[in-house]
N, C-alpha and C positions, 0 to 999 in steps of 0.2 A: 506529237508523234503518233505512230499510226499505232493502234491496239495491237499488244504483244500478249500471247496465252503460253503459258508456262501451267506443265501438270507438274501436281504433285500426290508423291505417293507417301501416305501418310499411317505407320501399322503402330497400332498403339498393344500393348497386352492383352486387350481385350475387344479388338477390334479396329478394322483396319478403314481406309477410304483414297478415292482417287478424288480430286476437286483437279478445276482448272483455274485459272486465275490471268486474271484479263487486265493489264494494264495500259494506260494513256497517257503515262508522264507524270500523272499527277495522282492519279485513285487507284485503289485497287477495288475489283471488284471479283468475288468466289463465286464458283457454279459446280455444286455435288455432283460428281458423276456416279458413282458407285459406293455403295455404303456395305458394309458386310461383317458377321461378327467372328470370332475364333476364340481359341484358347487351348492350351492345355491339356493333350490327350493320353491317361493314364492308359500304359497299354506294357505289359511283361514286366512289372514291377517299377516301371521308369515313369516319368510325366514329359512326354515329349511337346514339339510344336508341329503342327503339320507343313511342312515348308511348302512340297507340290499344292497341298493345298490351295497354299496363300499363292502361292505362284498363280494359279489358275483363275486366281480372283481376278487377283493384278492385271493380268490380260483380259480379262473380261471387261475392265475400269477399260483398258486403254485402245480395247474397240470402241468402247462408248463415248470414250474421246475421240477419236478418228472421225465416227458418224456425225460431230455435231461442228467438230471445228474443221477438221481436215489438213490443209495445207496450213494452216494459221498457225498451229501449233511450235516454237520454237526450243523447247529441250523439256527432258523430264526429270526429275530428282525424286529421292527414297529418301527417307525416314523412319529409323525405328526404335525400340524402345533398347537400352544398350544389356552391356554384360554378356548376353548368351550368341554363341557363335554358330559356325560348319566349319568343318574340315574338310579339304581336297588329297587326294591320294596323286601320286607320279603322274595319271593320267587323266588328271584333273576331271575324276568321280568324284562324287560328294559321298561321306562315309557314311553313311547314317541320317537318320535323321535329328535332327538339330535338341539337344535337350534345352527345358525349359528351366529357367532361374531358379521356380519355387521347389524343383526335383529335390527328394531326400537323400541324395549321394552322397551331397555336401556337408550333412549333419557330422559336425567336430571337426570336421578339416580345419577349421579356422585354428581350433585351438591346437590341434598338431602341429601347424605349419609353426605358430607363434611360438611354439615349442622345439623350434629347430632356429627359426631366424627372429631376432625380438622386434616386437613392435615396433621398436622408436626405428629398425633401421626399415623396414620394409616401408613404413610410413616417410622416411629421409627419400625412398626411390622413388617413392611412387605417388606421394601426398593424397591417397586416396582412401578413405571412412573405412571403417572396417566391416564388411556385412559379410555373411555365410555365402550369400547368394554373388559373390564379384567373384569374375572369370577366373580371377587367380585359382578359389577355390576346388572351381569345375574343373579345373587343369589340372590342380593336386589330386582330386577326387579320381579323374582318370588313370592315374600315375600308378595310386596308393591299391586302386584295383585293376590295373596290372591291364588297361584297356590293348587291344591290338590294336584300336585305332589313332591312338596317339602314333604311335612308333610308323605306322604305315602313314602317317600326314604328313604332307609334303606345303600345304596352303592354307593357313588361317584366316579365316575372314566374318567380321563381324556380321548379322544379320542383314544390316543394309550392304555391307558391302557384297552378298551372297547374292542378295537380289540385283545390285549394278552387274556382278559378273551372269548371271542367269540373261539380265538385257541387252550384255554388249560382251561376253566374253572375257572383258578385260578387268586383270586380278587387282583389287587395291583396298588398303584401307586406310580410310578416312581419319581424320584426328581427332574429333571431338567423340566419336563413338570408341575409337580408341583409349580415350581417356578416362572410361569408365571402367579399364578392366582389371585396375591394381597391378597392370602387367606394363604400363609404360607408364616415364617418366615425365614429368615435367618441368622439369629444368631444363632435361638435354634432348627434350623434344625429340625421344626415342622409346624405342623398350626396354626397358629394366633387365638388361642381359645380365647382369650379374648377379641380381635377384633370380631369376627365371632359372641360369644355372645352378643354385645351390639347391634349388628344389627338382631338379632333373627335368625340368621342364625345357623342349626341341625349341630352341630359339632359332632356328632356321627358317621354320615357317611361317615367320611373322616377315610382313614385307613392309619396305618403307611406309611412313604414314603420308598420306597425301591430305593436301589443304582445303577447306570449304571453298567451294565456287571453282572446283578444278571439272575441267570439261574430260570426261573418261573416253567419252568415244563415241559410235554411230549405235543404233539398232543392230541388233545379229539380223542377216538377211530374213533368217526362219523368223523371228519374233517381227519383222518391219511386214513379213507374207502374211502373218497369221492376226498383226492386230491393223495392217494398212497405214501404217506410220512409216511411212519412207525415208529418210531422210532427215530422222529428228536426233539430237544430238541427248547423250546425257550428263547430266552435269551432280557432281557431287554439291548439295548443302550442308548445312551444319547436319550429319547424318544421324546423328544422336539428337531426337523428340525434343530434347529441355532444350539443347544448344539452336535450333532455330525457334522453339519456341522463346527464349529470350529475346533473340533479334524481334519481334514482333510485340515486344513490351514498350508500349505507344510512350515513353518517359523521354525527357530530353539528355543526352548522353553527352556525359563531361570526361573523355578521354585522360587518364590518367589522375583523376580528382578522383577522393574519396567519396565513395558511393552515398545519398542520401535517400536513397530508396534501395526495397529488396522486392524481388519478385520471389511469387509461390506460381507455378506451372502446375494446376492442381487437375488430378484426373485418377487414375488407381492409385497411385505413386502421388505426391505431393513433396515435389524439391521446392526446398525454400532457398533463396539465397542474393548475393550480390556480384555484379562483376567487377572484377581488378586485373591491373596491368598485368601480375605476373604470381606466379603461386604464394602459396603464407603457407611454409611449412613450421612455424615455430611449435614451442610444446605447448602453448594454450588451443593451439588449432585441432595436435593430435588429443590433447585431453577433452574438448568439446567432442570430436570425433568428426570434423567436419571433410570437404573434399574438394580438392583443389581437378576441377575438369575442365578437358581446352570448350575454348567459344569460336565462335565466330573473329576472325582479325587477330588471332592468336593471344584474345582474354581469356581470361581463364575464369568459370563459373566456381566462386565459394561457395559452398552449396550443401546443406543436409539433406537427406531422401529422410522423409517422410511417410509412415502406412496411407495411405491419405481413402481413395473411395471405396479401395478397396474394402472396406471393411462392409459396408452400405451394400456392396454389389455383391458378395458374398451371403449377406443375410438377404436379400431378393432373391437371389439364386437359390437358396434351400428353401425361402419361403413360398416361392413357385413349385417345388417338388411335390412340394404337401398341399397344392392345391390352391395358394394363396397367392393368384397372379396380381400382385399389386400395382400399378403404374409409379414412376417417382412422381407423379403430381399427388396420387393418394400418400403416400408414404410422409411425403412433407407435410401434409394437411393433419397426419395421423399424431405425428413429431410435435407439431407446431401446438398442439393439441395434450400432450402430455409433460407433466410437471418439467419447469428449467432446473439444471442444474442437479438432478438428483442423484445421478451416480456420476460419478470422474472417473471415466478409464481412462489408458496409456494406447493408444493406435500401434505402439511400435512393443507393447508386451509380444514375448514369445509366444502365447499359445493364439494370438493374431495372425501371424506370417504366414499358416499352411492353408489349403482348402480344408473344407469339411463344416460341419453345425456352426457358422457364426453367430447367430442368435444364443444357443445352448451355450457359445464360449464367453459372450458379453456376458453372460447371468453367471456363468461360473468364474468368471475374473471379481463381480460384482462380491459373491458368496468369498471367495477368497478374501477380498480386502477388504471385510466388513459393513460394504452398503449397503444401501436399498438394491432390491433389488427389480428388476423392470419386468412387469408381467406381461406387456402386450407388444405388441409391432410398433407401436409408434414412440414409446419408451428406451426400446433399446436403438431405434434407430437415431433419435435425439441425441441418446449416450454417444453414438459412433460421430457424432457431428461436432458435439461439442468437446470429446476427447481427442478430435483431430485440431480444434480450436486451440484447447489448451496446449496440446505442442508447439502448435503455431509461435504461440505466447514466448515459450521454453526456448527455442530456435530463434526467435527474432532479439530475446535477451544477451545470448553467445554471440549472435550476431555484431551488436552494437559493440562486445568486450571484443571481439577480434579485428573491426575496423575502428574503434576508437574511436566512436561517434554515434550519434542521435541518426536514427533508420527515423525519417518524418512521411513517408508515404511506403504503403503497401500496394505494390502491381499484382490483379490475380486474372492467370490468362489460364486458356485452356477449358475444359469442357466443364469444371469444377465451378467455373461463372456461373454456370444456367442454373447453382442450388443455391439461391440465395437467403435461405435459413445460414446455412455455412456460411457464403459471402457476412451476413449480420455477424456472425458469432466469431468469425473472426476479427471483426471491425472492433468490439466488444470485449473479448477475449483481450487482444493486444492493444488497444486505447489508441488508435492510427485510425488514423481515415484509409479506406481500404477504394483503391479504383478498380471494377471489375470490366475488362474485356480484351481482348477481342475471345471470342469461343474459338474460333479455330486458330489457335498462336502457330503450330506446329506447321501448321499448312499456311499458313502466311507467309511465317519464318523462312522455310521450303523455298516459297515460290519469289521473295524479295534476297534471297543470296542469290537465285539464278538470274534473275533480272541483273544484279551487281556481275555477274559473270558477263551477262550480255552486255555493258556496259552503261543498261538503261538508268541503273542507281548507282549514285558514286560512293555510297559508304553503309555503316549499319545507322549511324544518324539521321541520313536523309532518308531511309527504310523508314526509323522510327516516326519520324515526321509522315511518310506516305500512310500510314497505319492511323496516328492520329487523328490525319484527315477522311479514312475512307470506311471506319466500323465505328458505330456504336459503344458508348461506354456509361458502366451506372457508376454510382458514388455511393457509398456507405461511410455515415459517420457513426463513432463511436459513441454508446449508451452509458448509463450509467454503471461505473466501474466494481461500484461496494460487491456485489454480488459473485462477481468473476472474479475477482480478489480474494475473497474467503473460498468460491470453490477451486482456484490455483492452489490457494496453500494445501488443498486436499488432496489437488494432483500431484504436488510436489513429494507426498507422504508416498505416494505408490507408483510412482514415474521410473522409469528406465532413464539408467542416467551415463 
């Protein structure tokens, strides 16, 4: 067949990218078009996201597609990280600008809400992990502070889906970014209206969910004038980062058989998990704390979110403030270089989760649970490598207890590849051979659902197989275990359970 280019728009938390992706039947092949970073702008007490921002990237990525493929081009697809939405008013404004996950609005809402409706039933609605940061909360948050922008929304729409309607006008949301937001069901492959009303939350404004590889519509004239894409169609993918980035996990896929591999989609965030036909809401799943999110073909990802680089990129971030612009090639070299194993942190401890002194927080977690404690950069960043190992560990255990079976290979896709200090430590950590690649799963993912849309690929299997064949991939086996063994039992003493 003749070469077909599919863009994809790829916004991760901390940064976002346009690639194109060139297929022949058989290979894929990536080409970066626009690379750009973001985040989180603390401004009148709020941490918002810039959305015109990232818009203006977005068109910037999709001249630079225009200029190199032109006509070639056959549809675009979004991507983004899930939970945090927009709102549309009557006349389809956008209310504000968009807050971001880690915002402190949310602080205790968890525990109010679960103090109104009990755990075990919101978790029966919704099969989704409980974290401060899920939509549900942001919505309670709005409610409990008496927002006028709730009451004036007339249109909810996920971050991808904000940016499909921004490209084509047309209002939709997707189902696998839908399913991260404790706000829909997945059983009944809806939204949790019943849940939603008892907490006063406008279920009007949620609009049916639409399915990965749905074709949304053309270019808005303005945005086809402004980036020279005439005539390019867009197509919904798994719109939620992890749910394509699974499609892209090179593994051979046994549709309705019990999973013998887990994939970790590892980058800020680190989701570990496996796919299955259909939700596992029993009570070992809500007592692991695990999350039942749609996939791609309407599987459903079991899945734990994980602290995962965040932690690392946080302590570069202040350690650049102070002067100390380290490369992660130095940093690794620094790690690699300072005692294994000396202190065991928890990635998923509270005083992790916000911005601020990560270094200062790894030493005072350290001082708290009686370790060593790490004097230099390359010490604490060790600690954040192999404290995201050890959950690994913790996660792939529940794992095996909620599918009923031996996990015998670890897939680790996503940007989290190119550390492979971690890559190791996880291999080590959890006593699995660990396969590491592709680096771009998300944008793989992306660009092999819209190809199945075109009718190029006929499933996420023969995706899987196109991947196999077209990216690179390393191998790590596991070291010896005495070591990691005694330092688990130590993480186990101070773990978030």
């Amino acid at each position: 067949m003749a070469e077909q280019v599919y863009l994809a728009i790829d916004l991760g938390a901390s940064g976002g990218r346009v690639f194109a992706g060139r297929f022949d039947g058989s290979r894929l092949a990536l080409d970066e078009l626009h690379r750009f970073e973001h985040g989180g702008i603390q401004a009148g007490g709020g941490l918002y996201w810039n959305s015109l921002g990232l818009w203006q990237q977005i068109v910037e990525g999709l001249r630079a597609a225009h200029a190199r493929y032109g006509a070639a081009i056959r549809s675009i697809g979004v991507d983004t990280w899930g939970v945090d939405y927009g709102l549309l008013d009557a006349r389809d404004e956008l209310l504000g600008q968009p807050r971001c996950y880690r915002d402190r609005r949310t602080t205790g809402v968890m525990q109010r809400v679960l103090e109104q409706v009990p755990r075990e039933e919101v978790f029966r609605q919704t099969g989704v992990q409980f974290m401060g940061i899920n939509t549900l909360y942001q919505l309670v948050a709005m409610r409990q502070q008496r927002s006028p922008q709730l009451d004036m929304a007339k249109t909810f729409l996920m971050m991808p889906d904000l940016i499909n309607w921004l490209l084509t006008g047309v209002k939709s949301c997707e189902a696998t970014n839908a399913s991260t937001t404790q706000c829909f069901n997945p059983t009944t492959h809806d939204w949790a209206r019943d849940l939603l009303g008892k907490l006063d939350i406008p279920t009007e404004m949620f609009l049916p969910v639409t399915e990965p590889g749905s074709r949304l519509g053309k270019l808005r004239p303005e945005v086809a004038d402004e980036t020279g894409l005439a005539d390019v169609e867009v197509v919904a993918p798994g719109t939620h980062d992890t749910a394509s980035a699974v499609v892209a996990v090179p593994a051979a896929s046994k549709p309705g058989a019990r999973p013998d591999w887990c994939y970790i989609s590892s980058g800020t965030w680190s989701l570990m998990g496996v796919e299955t036909p259909g939700p596992v809401l029993t009570d070992a799943c809500l007592r692991w704390n695990f999350t039942n999110e749609g996939g791609v073909g309407r599987t459903i990802r079991l899945l734990k979110n994980i602290t995962g680089l965040w932690l690392a990129q946080e302590c570069r971030r202040v350690w650049r403030q102070k002067g100390k612009n380290l490369s992660w090639d130095e940093l690794t070299r620094l790690a690699e270089a300072a005692p294994a194993l000396a202190s065991v942190i928890d990635p998923d401890a509270a005083e992790f989760q916000a911005p601020g002194d990560m270094p200062e927080a790894v030493r005072a977690y350290c001082r708290r649970t009686g370790q060593a404690v790490p004097t230099d950069e390359g010490g604490v960043f060790r600690a954040c490598l192999e404290g995201i190992a050890h959950r690994y560990r913790y996660v792939l255990g529940a794992l095996e207890s909620l599918t009923e079976g031996r996990i015998e290979t670890i897939h680790v896709v996503g940007g989290g590849t190119q550390n492979k200090q971690l890559c190791q430590a996880t291999a080590d950590a959890c006593q699995r051979p660990v396969v590491a690649g592709p680096v771009e799963a998300t944008v793989i993912g992306n660009v092999m659902v819209q190809a199945m849309s075109a009718g190029a690929v006929g499933s996420v299997a023969e995706a899987r197989e196109v991947v196999g064949r077209s990216f690179a991939l390393e191998h790590y086996a596991p070291r010896a275990s005495a070591p990691w063994d005694a330092a688990y039992e130590r993480f186990l003493k101070v773990a978030v359970r």
